[in-house]
Structures are given as C-alpha cells and as structure tokens.
N, C-alpha and C positions, 0 to 999 in steps of 0.2 A: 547465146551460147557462152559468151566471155563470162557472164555474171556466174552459169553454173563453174566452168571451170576455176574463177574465182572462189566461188563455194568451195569446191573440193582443198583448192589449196590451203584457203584458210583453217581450215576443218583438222586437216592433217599437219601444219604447222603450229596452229594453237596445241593441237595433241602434244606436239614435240616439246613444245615451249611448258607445257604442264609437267611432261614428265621431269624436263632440264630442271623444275622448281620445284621438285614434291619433298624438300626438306625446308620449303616457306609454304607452308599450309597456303595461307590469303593468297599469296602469288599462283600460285597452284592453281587453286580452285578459279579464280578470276581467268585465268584461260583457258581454262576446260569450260565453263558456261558462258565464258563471254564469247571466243573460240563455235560455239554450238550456237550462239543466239545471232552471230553474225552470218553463220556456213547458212540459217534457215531465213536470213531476213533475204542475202542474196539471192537463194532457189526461189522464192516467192517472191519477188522484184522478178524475176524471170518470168513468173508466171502472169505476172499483171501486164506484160506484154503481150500477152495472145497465143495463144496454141496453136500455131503455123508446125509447120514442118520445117526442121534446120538440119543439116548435117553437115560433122565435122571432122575433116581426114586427113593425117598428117603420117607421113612414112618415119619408121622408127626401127632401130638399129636389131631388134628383139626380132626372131624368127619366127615368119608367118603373119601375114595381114596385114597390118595398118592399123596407128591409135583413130579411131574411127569412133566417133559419136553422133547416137542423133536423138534431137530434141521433138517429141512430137507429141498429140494431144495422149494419147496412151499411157508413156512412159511418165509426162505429167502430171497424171491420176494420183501414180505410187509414189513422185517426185514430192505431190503436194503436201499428203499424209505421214509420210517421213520426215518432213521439216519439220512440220507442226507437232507431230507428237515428240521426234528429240529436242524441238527447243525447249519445250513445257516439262519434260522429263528429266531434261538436264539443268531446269532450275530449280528440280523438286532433288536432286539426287545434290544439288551445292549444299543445301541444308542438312541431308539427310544422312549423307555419308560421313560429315564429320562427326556426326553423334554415331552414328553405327558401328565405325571403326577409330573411337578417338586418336588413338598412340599409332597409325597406320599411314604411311607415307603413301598419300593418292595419288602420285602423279602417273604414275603408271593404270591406275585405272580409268583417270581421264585422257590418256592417251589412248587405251582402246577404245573407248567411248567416240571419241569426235574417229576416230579410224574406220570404227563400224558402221559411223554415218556416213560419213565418203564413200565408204563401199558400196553402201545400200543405195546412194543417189549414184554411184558411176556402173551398177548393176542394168540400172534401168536405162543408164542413157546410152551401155554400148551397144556397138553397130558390128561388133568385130567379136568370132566367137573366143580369138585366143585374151582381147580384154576383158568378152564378159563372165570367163573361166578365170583370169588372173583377180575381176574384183569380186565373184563368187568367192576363190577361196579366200583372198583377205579378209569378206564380211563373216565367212567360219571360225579362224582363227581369231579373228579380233572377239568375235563374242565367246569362241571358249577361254579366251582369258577373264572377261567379266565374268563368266558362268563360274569360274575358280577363283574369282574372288577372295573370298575364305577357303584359301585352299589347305587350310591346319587343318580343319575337319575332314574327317573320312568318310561322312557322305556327299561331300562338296566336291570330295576329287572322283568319287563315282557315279556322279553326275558328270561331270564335268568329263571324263575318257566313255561313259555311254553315250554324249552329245557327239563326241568329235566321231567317232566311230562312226554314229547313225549320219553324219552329213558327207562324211566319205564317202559312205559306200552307194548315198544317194549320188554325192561328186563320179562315183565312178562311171556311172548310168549315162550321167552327162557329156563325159568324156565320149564312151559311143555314140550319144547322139549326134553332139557336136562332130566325129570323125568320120560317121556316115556321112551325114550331109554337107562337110568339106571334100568327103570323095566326090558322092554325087554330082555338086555343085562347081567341083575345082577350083574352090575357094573360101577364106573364110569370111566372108564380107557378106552382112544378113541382107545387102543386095543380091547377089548373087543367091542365095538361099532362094527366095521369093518368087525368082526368074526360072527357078531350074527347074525343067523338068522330070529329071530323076531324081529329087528330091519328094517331086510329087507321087512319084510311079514307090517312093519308100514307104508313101503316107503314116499308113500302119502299123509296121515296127515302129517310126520314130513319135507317133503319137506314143505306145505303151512305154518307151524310153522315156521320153517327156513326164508322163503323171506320176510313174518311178522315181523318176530322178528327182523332181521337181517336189513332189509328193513328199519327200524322206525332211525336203524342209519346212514343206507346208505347214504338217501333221495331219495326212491322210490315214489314216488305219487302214492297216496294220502297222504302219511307221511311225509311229506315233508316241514311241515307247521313250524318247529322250524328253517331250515335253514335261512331262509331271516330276523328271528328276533332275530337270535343268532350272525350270522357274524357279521352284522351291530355293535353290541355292543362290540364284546373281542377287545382288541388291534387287529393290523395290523397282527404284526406274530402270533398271537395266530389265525386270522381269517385263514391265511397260512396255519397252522400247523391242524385245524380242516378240512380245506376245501380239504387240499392235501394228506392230509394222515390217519386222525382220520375214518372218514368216509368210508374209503375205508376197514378200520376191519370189516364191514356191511359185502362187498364183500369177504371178505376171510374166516368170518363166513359160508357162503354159500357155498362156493368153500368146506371148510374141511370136511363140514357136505356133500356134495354129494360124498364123496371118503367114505360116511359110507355105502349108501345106497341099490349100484349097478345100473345094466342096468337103466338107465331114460327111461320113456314111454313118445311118443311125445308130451304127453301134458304139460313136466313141460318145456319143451325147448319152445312152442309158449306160456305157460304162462311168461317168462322170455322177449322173444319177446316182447308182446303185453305191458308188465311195461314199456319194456325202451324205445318202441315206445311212447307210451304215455307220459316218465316222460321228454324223449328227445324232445318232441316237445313242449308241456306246460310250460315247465323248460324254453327253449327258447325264446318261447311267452311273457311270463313273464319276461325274461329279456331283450323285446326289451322295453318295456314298462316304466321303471324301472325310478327314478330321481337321486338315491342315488346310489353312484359307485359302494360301498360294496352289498350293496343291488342285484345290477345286476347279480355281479361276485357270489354271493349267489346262485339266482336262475340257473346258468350257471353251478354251480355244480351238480343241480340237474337232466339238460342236459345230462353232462358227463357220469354220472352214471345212464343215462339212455340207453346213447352209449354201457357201460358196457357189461349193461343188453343185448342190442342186440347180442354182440358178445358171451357172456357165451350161452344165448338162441340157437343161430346159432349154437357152438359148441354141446350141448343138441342133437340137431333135424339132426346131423350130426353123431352121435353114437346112436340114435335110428333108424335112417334107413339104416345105414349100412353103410355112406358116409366118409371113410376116411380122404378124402380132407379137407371136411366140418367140419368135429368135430377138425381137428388141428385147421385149419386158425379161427372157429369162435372165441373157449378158445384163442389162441395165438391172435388175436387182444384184446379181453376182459382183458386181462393178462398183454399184451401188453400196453394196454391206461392205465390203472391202473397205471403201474408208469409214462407216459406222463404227466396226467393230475395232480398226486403229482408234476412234476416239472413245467407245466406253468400255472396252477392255484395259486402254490405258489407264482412263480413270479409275477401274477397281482395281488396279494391282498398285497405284499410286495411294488409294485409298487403304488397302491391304497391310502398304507399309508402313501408312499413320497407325493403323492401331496395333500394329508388329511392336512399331520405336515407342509407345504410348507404354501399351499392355506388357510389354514382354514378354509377350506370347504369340504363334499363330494358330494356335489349337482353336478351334470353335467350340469344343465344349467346357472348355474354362475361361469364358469372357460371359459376358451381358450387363446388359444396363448400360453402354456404353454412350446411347444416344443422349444422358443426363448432362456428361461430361464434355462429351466432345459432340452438339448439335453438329456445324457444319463441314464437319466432317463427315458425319451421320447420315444430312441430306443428301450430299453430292455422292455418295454411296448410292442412294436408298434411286435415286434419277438414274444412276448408272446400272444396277439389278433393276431397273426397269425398262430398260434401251435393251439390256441385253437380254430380257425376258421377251422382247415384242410386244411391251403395250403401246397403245398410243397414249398421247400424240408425239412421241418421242423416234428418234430417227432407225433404231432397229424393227420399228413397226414399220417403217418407210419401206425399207428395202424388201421385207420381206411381205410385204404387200405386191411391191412387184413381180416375187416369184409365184405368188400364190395366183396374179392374175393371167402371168406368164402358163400356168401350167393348166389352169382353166380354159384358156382361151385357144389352147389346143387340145385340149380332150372333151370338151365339154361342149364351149359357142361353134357356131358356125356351121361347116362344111364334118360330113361324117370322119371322124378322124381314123386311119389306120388301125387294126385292132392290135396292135402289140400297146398305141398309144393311149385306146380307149379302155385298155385295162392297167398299164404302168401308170398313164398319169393320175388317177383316184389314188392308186398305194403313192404317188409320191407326193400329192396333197395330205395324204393322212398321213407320210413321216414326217411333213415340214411340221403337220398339226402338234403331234405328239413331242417331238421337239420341243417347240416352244409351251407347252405344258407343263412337260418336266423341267423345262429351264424354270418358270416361276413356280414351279415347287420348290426346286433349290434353293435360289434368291429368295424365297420368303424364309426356309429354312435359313440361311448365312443371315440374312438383314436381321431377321426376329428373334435368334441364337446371339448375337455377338450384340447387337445394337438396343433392346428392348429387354423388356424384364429385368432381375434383379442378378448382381455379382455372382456370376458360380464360384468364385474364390476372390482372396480379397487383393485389389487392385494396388497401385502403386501409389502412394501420398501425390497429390497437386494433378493429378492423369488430366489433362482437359487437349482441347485440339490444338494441332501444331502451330508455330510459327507463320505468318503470312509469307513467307518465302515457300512451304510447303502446300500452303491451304490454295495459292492460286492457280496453279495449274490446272489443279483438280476443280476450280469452279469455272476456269474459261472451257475445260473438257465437260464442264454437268452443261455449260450452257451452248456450249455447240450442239449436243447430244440433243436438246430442247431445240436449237432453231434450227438444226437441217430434218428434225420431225415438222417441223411447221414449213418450212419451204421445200417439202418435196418439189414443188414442180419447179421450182430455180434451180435445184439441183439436175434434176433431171436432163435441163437445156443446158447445165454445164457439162454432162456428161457425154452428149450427143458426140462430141466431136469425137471424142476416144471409141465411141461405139462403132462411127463411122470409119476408123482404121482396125477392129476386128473383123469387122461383117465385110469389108473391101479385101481382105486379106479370105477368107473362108466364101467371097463368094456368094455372101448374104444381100438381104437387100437392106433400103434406106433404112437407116433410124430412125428416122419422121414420120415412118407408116407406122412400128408402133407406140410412139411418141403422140402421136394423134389420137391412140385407144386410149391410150390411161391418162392422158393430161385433168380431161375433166374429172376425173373420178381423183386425182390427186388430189387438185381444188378444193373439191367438196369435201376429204377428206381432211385436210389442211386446215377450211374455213371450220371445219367441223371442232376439230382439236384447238383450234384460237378460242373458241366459242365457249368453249369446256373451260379454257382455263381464264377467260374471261367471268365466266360464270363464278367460279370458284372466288375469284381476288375479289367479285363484289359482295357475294356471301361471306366474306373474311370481312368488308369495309363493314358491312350491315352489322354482323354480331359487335366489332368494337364499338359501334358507334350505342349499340342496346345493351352493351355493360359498362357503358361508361361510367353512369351514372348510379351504376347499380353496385352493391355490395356483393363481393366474391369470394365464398367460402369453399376451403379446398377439405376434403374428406375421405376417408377410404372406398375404394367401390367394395360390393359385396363380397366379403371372400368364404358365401359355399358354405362355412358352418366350420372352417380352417381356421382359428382367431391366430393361431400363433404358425403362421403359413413360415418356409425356408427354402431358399433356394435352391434347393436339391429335389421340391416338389416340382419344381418346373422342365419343360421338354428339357432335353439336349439336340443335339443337331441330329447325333445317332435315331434316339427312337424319334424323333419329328419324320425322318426318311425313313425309318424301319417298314413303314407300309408298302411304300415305293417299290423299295430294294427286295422285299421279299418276294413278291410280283414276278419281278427281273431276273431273281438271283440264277435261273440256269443261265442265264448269260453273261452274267458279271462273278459270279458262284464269291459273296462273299462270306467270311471267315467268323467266327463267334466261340469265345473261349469265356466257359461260364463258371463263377467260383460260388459254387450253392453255398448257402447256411449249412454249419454241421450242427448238432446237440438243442440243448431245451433255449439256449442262450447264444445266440453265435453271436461272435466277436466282430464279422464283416462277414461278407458277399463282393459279388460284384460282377458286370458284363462286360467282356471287350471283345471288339469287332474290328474288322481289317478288312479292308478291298483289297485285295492287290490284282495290279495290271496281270491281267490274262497271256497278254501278248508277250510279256518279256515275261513270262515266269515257264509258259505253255512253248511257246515257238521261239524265239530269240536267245533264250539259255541255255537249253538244250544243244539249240543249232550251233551256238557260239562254243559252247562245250565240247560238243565233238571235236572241232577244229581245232580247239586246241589240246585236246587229247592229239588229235592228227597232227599237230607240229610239232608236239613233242618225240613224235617215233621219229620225226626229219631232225632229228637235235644232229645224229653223228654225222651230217653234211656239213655242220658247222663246228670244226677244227680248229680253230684261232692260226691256222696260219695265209698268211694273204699269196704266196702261192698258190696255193689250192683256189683261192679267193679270183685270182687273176684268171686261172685256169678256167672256172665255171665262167667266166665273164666271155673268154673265149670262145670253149664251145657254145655258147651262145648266138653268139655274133655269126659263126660258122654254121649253125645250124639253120639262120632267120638267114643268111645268104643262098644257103641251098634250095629253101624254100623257096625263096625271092625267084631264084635262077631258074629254078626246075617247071 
C-alpha cells in the first residue's frame, strides 16, 4: 500500500511542480512525464507483489468516515490499465502538445493530467464512500479542465459545460446511492456496506442508482451524449487516457457496488444485457456514420462499453440461474475487454492524433494515401482497427470470445436453459454478432479512407510519421494488443483472482469452474493464431529469399479503361458507409443536403450528410430547454439583495427542522 500512496503523491506533486514551471517549457514538460512515468512504475511495483488483500485506515479531521483504502485483486485490474495507458499516453502528449499548442504555457495542463491519474488510482482504491465521492469528483473536474483545453474555441467550451453537466448529474445519482446505503449501513465504510443487511433488503433501487450513476461516466446510452463532444476536443492523449481508461471507473463503480449487494435477480443481468445491446449497436451505427476521426473512435467507445455490459449482464444471468460456466466466462470477458479496449482504444486515438499533428486535419474525407508516408504509424493503426474489430488473434478477439462462450454455454450446452434464457441469449449472440460486423465495416472504412489510396487534397510538404518519442507508445500498445491475443489463457489466470472477489461478493461460485470450460479451447485458439502468424513471417522469409535474385519491376495495376484516373474517383468515408447507414437510418435518421447541377453546364454539385446524435438533439435539448425556460420565470426570487438571500436560507433550515421534528 505505501508504494500506491507514494504513487498518488508523486503524481499530484510532479502536477504541482509542472504548473509552478509552465514559463520553462523543458522544466515543465519533464515533470508532468517524468511525474506520470514514476506515479505508474510505483502502482506496478505494487502489483508485482501479488494481489492479496490490504487495507488502509487512518481517522481524518473531514466529516464522516475514515481515509480508508483498500488494495485488492479487483481494484488492481483498473489499477493496472490506468498506469499503463497514462504513462504511454503521457509520453506521447510530451511530444505532442508542444507542437499543438506552441506559444501555450502547459503547466497547467500537466497539472490536471498527473491529477486525473491520482484520482482514477485513488477511485479504485477507496474503501470510504465520502473518499471515493471526494476522488470521483476530482477525477471530473480535473478532466473537464483537459477537455477545455482549447478553451478560445466555442466548441471546446461546449463540449467541455455538456461533459461537466453530464457527470454531475450522473454525480448526483451517486450521491443517493451512496446516502442510502450509509443510512442502511450506518456507516460509510464499504465494510459495513457488504455486512449490512439493509443494504441487501435496498438491492434494487441501489442497483438502478448504480448503472445511472455510474452509467452517465461510463457512456451507457442514453448518456452517452458528452462522449462525441468531449473527445473531439481534449488533446490526443488526454482523448486516450479518457476513452481507455477514465471511463471505464463507470464500470468498476458497478462491479464494487454489486459485491455489496448479494445474489442478483435475473432481471439486473438482462437489464445489463439489454444497455450494452443497445449502447453496442447505436454506439456502432453512429460511428459508421461519423466525418471526424476522434469523433468516430468516440462513439466506438460507447460500443465497447456496451460489449462490457453484455459480458457483466451474461455473468449476472449466470449466477442467477445457477450456471457456473456462464457467470465466469460472462464477468471474465467483461473484465477481460476492459483492459483490451484501455489498450487499443488508446492506441487509435494516440494514432488519431499522429495524423491530426501530420495532416492538419481530422476529417476522413480529405486524407488518403497516408500509409505511403507515415508506414508505422499506418501499421500500429491498421493492429488497433483490428483488436478493436474482433479479429483474431489479437486480444479484442480474446475477450470477446469469452462472451460469446459465456452466452452459449447458457442458452445453448447443457441443461434445458430457462426460456426467457433460451430465447434472449440467440438475440444477444446475434447483437455481439452484428456489433463486431459493423465495427470492421467501420475500420476498414477509417483504415482504407485516410491510410490507402491516393490524396483527396494535397497534403502538407515533408508529412512522414512522427518523432520516436510519439511512435512508441503506440507500438508498445499495437504489441500488447498482439500478445494478450496470443496468451489468452495467462491472462485469464491472471484474472481469476479479481473474479473470485466479484462472484464472493454476488454469491457466485468458483472461478475455476468456468476457468476449466474455456481453458482448453483458449489454447487452441491461441496455438491456432501463433500458427497463423507463424505461417505468415515464413511466407514473408520464402518470397524474399525467391526475389532475391530476381529482377523487380514495379508497374501500374489495371486501371478499368480510367488512363487518366483522380482522386475524387475514389470512395470517401461517406459513400464507402452510405449502404450501412441507409439500412439503419430509422434509427440513426441521418441528414443529407443535396446541391443538383443547375443548366446545360453546371458550374458544381455536391452531397453533404450529417449524423447528428439522436439523444442530445431528441431528449436532452429539449429536456435541458424546458428548465431553463423554468428558471427563467424563477429569475424574480433572485433580487441581488443578501437579505432576502439570508432569509431563504432560513426558512430553509426551519422548514428541514419541522420535517425532521414532526
């Protein structure tokens, strides 16, 4: 435990010491990554000691509770993935940022930076609800400062007040939970939570608090509505460090609060279901649709963490009916993609913002050919839209293998399953399907738009790939992505132990029961994917070694009867999706505004299209709208004089006493 608290401090004092220097650029910068690379060698030095249980409790002057932490295989799941992607992230942002913002004093944004990481490692280690509310809202606050960044632009500051809004009002949600069950409990100490049993007898309401609450950060849909306008706007790794890892405290919120609860009834496992069915295919939808790169890889988060949901759900619906198999494989894929998608999520928006700072652009339909220039950057892309597609043998194939056996193995093998089971688990096999469908239709649309074929406009003099201070993060992320595809099953046995403090908490059973279903079919699938790419590097040695000696002439391939073919012949991102989307469009209903040819000779044409979010334009505008028509008729309560001011505060206090007394 010394080493994480170490961590924190150093984290939050490098921040300080960055800001105290952001009129010495190199001063600056060397404590905000040096600061970050130390805060993540300490948490993982923590880790290579073992995943026992520790806990740490010191009385402190602040009302209510105890600074109370505890270290256990669980919360070092999300401990792990947060190092790793802010230290990789914050030596892509040292590079990054000072070409982004040259004339721009960072110190201040590497102060929320190493702040936001403290929070997100002191989120998961507290033990104490009024801690893990105090480092809940510092990890908000600290990243609506990055999110505002560039806060001179006026879509950066409206991104940046729809982020803080949406995590309030998830924050408020929490508050109830957390108030309940310090009443319940008569305490706030997440021992006491676990023991109480009027906690248990709340189950219910405080599940729906929980996915609410917790949800609003995740990006469950319908909450979902600050992702696509926050990413777009932080830097590159700040989008990284939100998208791979911030977000996913959503999901470890949920997870800790169901080891409070007990047995699950199957309705909270098909409400879990039914989210990330929904948030995985919408989420999707939406990012086929998509112009803007960030933008996509945004709504693709909300995919992810809709996969999540499937997998937690399946686990659920697997320890409410009794299904061993079922309740590991669903948690262990859910558990499982959670650090996946931390690592090739961060790669692509890492990747995103090399050819942002390259191109000077994130539009996908005015890039291509980019794979000539910048190869590895190209690759480590081209690995990361394929992790996050679900191919193999790469590790979002991993996980999501486990859901797909997870949901089989209780609708399908075995014992007659339930029929609510025998008819939700085929639709929720055929949404994981269609999910990952549509995601490599996307990624082949983004990879083969921006990276392949020729210039849609002309590119910047010298464009090649970035600096090796930027290139390596993003190849230690392509090649993790690669070896936890290939060692699923070592993964898997690391995962055990954190499995065995959910299913101990909900009342499930061993881990080892369905650790023992899928081990061998990981193996095989594992031995299978070495094989493949074994295969492949000897087919590579074979051709070099048969053109050695041979004379290599390079030539146009056939182009069609085109001789004088232009870039404007080729897809764009738009119509490459346009088949998809029009499919879909009663559910995404997107926009298309057409400028015909007029006369014998027109001068132009031309087609534009626009997705825009259903949810904030349909439900959240409107809703937000009315309220504040409604506070404006409340304007004449507010007088400017503090009189009056004092006076409401009064009958206040007299009124919450009457209640109290009466």
């Amino acid at each position: 435990m010394r080493l994480l608290l170490a961590a924190m401090a150093v984290l939050a004092g490098s921040g300080l010491a960055a800001w105290a220097c952001g009129a010495r650029p190199r001063l600056s910068r060397g404590f905000g990554v040096g600061g970050a690379l130390l805060g993540a060698a300490l948490v993982l030095a923590e880790l290579s000691r073992g995943l026992g249980t520790v806990v740490f409790s010191r009385p402190w002057p602040l009302p209510g509770g105890s600074f109370s932490l505890r270290w256990d295989p669980l919360g070092a799941v999300f401990a792990f993935a947060i190092a790793l992607v802010t230290a990789l992230a914050a030596v892509f942002g040292g590079g990054y940022l000072p070409a982004a913002a040259p004339r721009r004093n960072l110190g201040g944004a590497w102060l929320f930076y190493n702040l936001l990481t403290a929070s997100m490692i002191l989120v998961v280690l507290a033990a104490d609800a009024f801690v893990f509310l105090l480092a809940w809202e510092v990890m908000s606050l600290a990243s609506f400062f990055l999110v505002m960044f560039e806060s001179e632009h006026r879509e950066t500051r409206a991104a940046g007040w729809t982020y803080l809004v949406a995590v309030h009002l998830g924050g408020a949600f929490l508050l109830m939970l957390f108030g309940l069950m310090a009443a319940a409990a008569g305490s706030l100490d997440f021992r006491a939570f676990a023991a109480s049993g009027g906690v248990r007898s709340l189950s219910g309401v405080l599940f729906v608090l929980a996915v609410i609450g917790f949800g609003a950060k995740a990006g469950f849909v319908p909450l979902h509505v600050w992702l696509p306008e926050a990413h777009p706007a932080a830097p590159a790794h700040v989008s990284a460090v939100m998208s791979g890892v911030m977000i996913k405290t959503g999901i470890y919120g949920i997870l800790r609060i169901l080891t409070f609860l007990g047995p699950p009834p199957a309705w909270w496992g098909w409400t879990l279901i039914a989210v990330g069915a929904v948030s995985g295919i919408l989420g999707v939808l939406f990012a086929l649709a998509q112009h803007d790169l960030k933008r996509l890889l945004a709504y693709h988060s909300v995919e992810n963490i809709g996969i999540i949901a499937l997998g937690l759900g399946t686990g659920l619906l697997g320890v409410s009916y009794g299904n061993p198999v079922m309740a590991v494989l669903g948690l262990a894929g859910g558990l499982f993609h959670v650090v996946n998608h931390a690592l090739f999520k961060s790669l692509l928006f890492l990747g995103a913002g090399a050819v942002a700072a390259a191109a000077g652009t994130r539009e996908i339909d005015s890039l291509g050919g980019l794979g000539k220039r910048m190869p590895v950057t190209a690759a480590a892309f081209l690995i990361g839209a394929a992790a996050i597609s679900g191919l193999p043998p790469l590790n979002g194939f991993a996980s999501e293998f486990f859901i797909y056996l997870g949901i089989w193995a209780g609708s399908v093998r075995g014992a007659p399953a339930p029929v609510s089971l025998a008819i939700g688990g085929p639709l929720a096999l055929a949404a994981l399907a269609l999910i990952g469908g549509l995601a490599a239709a996307c990624f082949a649309k983004a990879f083969g738009v921006i990276f392949l074929g020729e210039p849609r406009r002309s590119l910047p003099e010298g464009l090649r790939d970035p600096s090796p201070a930027l290139l390596l993060p993003m190849l230690i992320l392509a090649a993790a992505c690669l070896a936890l595809g290939l060692l699923a099953p070592v993964a898997l046995g690391l995962l055990l132990p954190a499995l065995g403090v959910i299913l101990a908490g909900v009342s499930g059973p061993s881990p080892e029961a369905g650790a023992a279903f899928i081990r061998p079919a990981l193996v095989s699938v594992s031995a299978a994917g070495a094989g493949f790419l074994g295969l492949l590097a000897l087919l590579a040695w074979a051709r070099r070694g048969l053109l050695r000696r041979r004379r290599v002439r390079a030539g146009s391939t056939w182009d069609c009867g085109y001789a004088a073919s232009d870039p404007r012949m080729q897809y764009t991102g738009s119509s490459f999706a346009e088949p998809i989307v029009e499919v879909f469009r009663y559910f995404i209903r997107p926009r298309a505004r057409l400028e015909a040819p007029q006369g014998l000779f027109p001068e132009g044409a031309g087609l534009h299209s626009e997705t825009p979010d259903l949810f904030r334009d349909k439900l959240f505008a409107p809703l937000f709208g009315f309220l504040n028509e409604l506070a404006l008729k409340l304007r004449w309560l507010q007088q400017g004089r503090v009189q009056l001011y004092v006076l409401y505060i009064a009958v206040t206090v007299l009124a919450l006493l009457v209640w109290k007394l009466g």
